[in-house]
C-alpha positions as CSV (number, residue, x, y, z in Angstrom):
1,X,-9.7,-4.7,17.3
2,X,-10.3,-6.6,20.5
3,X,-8.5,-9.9,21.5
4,X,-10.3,-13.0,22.6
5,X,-9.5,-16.7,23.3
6,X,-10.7,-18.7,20.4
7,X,-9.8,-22.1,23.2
8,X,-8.8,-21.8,26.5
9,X,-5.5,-20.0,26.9
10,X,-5.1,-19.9,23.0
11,X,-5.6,-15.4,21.6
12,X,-6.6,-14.2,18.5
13,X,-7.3,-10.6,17.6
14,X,-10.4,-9.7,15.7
15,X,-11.3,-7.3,13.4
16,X,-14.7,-6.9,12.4
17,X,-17.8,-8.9,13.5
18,X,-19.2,-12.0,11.6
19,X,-20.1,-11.7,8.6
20,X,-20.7,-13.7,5.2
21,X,-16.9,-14.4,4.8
22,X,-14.1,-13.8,7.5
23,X,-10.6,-14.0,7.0
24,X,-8.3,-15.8,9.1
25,X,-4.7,-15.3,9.4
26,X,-1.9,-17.7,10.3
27,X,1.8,-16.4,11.5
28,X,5.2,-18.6,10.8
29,X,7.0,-21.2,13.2
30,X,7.9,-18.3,15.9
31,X,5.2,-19.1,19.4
32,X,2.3,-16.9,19.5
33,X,3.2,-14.0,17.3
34,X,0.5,-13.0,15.9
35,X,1.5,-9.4,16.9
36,X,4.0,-9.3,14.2
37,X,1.6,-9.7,11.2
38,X,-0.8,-6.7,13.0
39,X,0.4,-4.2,10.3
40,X,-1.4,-6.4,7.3
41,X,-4.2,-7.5,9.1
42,X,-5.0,-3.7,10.6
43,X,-4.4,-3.1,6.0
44,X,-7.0,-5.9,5.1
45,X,-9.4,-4.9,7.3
46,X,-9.2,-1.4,5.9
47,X,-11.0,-2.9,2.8
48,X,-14.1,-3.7,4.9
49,X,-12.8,-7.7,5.8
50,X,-13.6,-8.8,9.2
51,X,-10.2,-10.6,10.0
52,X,-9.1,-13.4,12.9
53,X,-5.7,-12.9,13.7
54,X,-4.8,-16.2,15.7
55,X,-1.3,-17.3,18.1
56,X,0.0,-20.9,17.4
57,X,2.7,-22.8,19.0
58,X,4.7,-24.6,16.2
59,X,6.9,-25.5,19.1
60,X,4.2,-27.6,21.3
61,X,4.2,-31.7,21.0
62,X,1.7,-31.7,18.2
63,X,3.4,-28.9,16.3
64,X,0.3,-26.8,17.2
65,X,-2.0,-29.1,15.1
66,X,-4.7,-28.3,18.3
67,X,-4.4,-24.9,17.9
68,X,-4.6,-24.5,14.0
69,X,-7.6,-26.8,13.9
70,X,-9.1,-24.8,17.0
71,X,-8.6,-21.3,15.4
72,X,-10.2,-23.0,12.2
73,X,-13.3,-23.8,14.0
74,X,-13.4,-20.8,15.7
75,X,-12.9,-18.6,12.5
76,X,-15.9,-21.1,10.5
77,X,-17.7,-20.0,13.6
78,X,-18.0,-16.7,12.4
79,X,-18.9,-16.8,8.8
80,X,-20.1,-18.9,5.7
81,X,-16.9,-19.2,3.5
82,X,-13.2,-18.8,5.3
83,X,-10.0,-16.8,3.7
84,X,-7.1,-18.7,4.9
85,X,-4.0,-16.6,4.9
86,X,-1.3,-17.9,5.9
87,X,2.8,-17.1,6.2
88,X,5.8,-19.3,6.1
89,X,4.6,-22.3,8.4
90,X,1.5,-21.1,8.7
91,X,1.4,-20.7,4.9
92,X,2.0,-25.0,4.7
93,X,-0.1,-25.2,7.2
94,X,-3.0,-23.1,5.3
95,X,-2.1,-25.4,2.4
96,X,-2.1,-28.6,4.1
97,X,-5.9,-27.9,5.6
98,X,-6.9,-26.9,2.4
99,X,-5.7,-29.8,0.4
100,X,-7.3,-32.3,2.6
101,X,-10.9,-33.1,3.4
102,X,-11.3,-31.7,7.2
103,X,-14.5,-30.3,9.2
104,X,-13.2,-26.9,7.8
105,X,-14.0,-26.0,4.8
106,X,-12.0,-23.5,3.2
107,X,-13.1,-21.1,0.2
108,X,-10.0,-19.9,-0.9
109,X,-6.5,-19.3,0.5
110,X,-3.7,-17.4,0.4
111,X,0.4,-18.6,0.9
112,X,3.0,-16.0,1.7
113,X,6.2,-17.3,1.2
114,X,5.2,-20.8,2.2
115,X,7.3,-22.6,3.6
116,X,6.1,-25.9,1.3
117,X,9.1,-28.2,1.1
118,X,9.0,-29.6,5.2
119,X,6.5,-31.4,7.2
120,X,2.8,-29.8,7.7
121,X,2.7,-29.3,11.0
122,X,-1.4,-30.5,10.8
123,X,-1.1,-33.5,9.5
124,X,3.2,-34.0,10.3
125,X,4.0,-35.3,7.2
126,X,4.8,-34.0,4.0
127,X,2.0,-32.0,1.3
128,X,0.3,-34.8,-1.0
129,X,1.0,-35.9,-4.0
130,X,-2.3,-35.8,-4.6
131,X,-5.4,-33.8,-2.9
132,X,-8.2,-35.0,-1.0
133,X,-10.5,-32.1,-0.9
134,X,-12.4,-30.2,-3.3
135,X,-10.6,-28.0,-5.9
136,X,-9.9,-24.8,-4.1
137,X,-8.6,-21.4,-5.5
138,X,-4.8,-20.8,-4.3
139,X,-3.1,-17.1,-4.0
140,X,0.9,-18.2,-3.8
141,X,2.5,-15.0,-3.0
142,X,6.2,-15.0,-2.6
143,X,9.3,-12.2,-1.9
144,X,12.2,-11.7,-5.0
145,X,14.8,-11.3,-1.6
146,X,13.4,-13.9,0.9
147,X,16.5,-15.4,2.3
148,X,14.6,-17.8,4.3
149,X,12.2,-20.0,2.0
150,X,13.1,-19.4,-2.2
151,X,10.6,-18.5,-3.8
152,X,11.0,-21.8,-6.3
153,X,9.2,-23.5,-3.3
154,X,6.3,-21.5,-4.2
155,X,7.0,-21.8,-8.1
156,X,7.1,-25.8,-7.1
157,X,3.6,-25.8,-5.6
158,X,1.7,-23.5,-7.9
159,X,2.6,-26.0,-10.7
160,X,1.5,-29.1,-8.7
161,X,-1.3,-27.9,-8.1
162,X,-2.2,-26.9,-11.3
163,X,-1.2,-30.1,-12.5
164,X,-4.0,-31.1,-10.1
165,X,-6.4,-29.0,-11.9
166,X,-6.2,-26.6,-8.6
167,X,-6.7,-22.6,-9.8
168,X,-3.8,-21.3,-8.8
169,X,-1.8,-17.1,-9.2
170,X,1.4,-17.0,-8.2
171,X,3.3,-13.7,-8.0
172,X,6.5,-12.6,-6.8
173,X,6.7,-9.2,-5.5
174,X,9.3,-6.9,-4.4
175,X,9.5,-7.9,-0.4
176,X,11.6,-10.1,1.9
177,X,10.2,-12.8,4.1
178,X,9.4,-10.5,7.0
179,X,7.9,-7.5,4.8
180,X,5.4,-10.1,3.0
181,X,3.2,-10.3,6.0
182,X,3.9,-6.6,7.6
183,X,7.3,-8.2,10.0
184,X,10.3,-7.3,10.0
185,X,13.0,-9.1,11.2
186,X,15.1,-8.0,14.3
187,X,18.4,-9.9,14.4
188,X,19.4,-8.8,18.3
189,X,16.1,-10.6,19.3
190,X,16.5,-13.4,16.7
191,X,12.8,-12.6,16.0
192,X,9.9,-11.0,14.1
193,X,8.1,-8.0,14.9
194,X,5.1,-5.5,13.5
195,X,7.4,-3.8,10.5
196,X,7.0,0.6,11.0
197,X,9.4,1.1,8.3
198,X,7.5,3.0,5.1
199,X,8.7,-0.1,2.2
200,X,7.5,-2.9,4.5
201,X,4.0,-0.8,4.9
202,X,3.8,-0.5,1.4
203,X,4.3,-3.7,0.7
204,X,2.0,-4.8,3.0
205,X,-1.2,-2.6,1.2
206,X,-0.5,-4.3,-1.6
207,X,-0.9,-8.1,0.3
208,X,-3.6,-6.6,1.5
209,X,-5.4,-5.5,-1.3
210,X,-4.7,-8.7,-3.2
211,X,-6.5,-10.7,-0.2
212,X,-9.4,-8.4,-0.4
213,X,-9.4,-8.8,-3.7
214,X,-10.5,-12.8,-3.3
215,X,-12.6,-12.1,0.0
């Protein structure tokens, strides 16, 4: 792994060189913590994925619209077809790209516990009711025990967009909303962190496998 500005100031960790299809991976509303989502990207790039690992600032004045779109680009850089994965905010924000038509285009993404019921931070208004893009495959993963987004928001926007015609799998697995993306959450700092506990890692080979599985 080696980490790398993908714009000025902005870091993203790499795994892999370019190749045919690259995976890039979004963290939630928490500034530049891509570190805590290390333990499933270190997982899929077991598989043989080349991964971008990219820091955001939901908290900057465009909701870090620049530095989604910029990661995007920088990601598209480096291969033919993107995996977008993204978690909690950065799971709506991994939808909202994908739904609309953008200078990104997106071959498939993946949602963990997506955060889908408040503003996009891209666009800063809500998902469409309707999509602008081109039909794109959607993995909606969601945890049984995530206190923090229900999984009936991800329930909500499978069957939208399959009333859309959008493919769309959507499976609930036995995690929390830190274990989902390899974080755990650590109440003292009111933040998350890269999960070391054996159930988080676990559940983080199987995310892993099931976004190698669509790479």
């Amino acid at each position: 792994m080696q980490t790398v500005d993908y714009s000025p100031g902005r870091a993203a960790d790499l795994y892999g060189g370019p190749a045919d299809t690259t995976v890039l991976m979004w963290h939630g509303a928490q500034t530049d913590s891509r570190t805590a989502m290390r333990p499933l990207a270190e997982r899929v790039h077991e598989h043989g994925v080349p991964v971008v690992l990219a820091d955001w600032d939901s908290h900057a004045d465009d909701r870090g619209r620049a530095d989604l779109l910029a990661s995007a680009r920088f990601a598209a850089g480096r291969a033919q077809r993107l995996v977008l994965v993204g978690w909690s905010m950065g799971g709506l924000a991994a939808a909202g790209l994908t739904l609309a038509t953008r200078d990104v285009g997106v071959a498939h993404t993946v949602c963990l516990a997506g955060a889908f019921m408040v503003p996009d931070p891209i666009s800063g208004a809500a998902l469409p009711d309707s999509p602008s893009g081109e039909p794109t495959g959607f993995t909606l993963l969601h945890g049984a025990y995530d206190d923090v987004v229900p999984a009936s928001a991800s329930a909500d926007f499978a069957a939208a967009l399959r009333k859309w015609g959008w493919p769309v799998d959507c499976v609930v697995l036995d995690a929390d909303h830190g274990s989902i993306a390899g974080a755990m959450y650590d109440p003292a700092a009111d933040r998350y962190s890269a999960a070391s506990d054996p159930a988080s890692l676990a559940v983080a080979a199987d995310v892993a496998a099931r976004i190698a599985a669509v790479w």
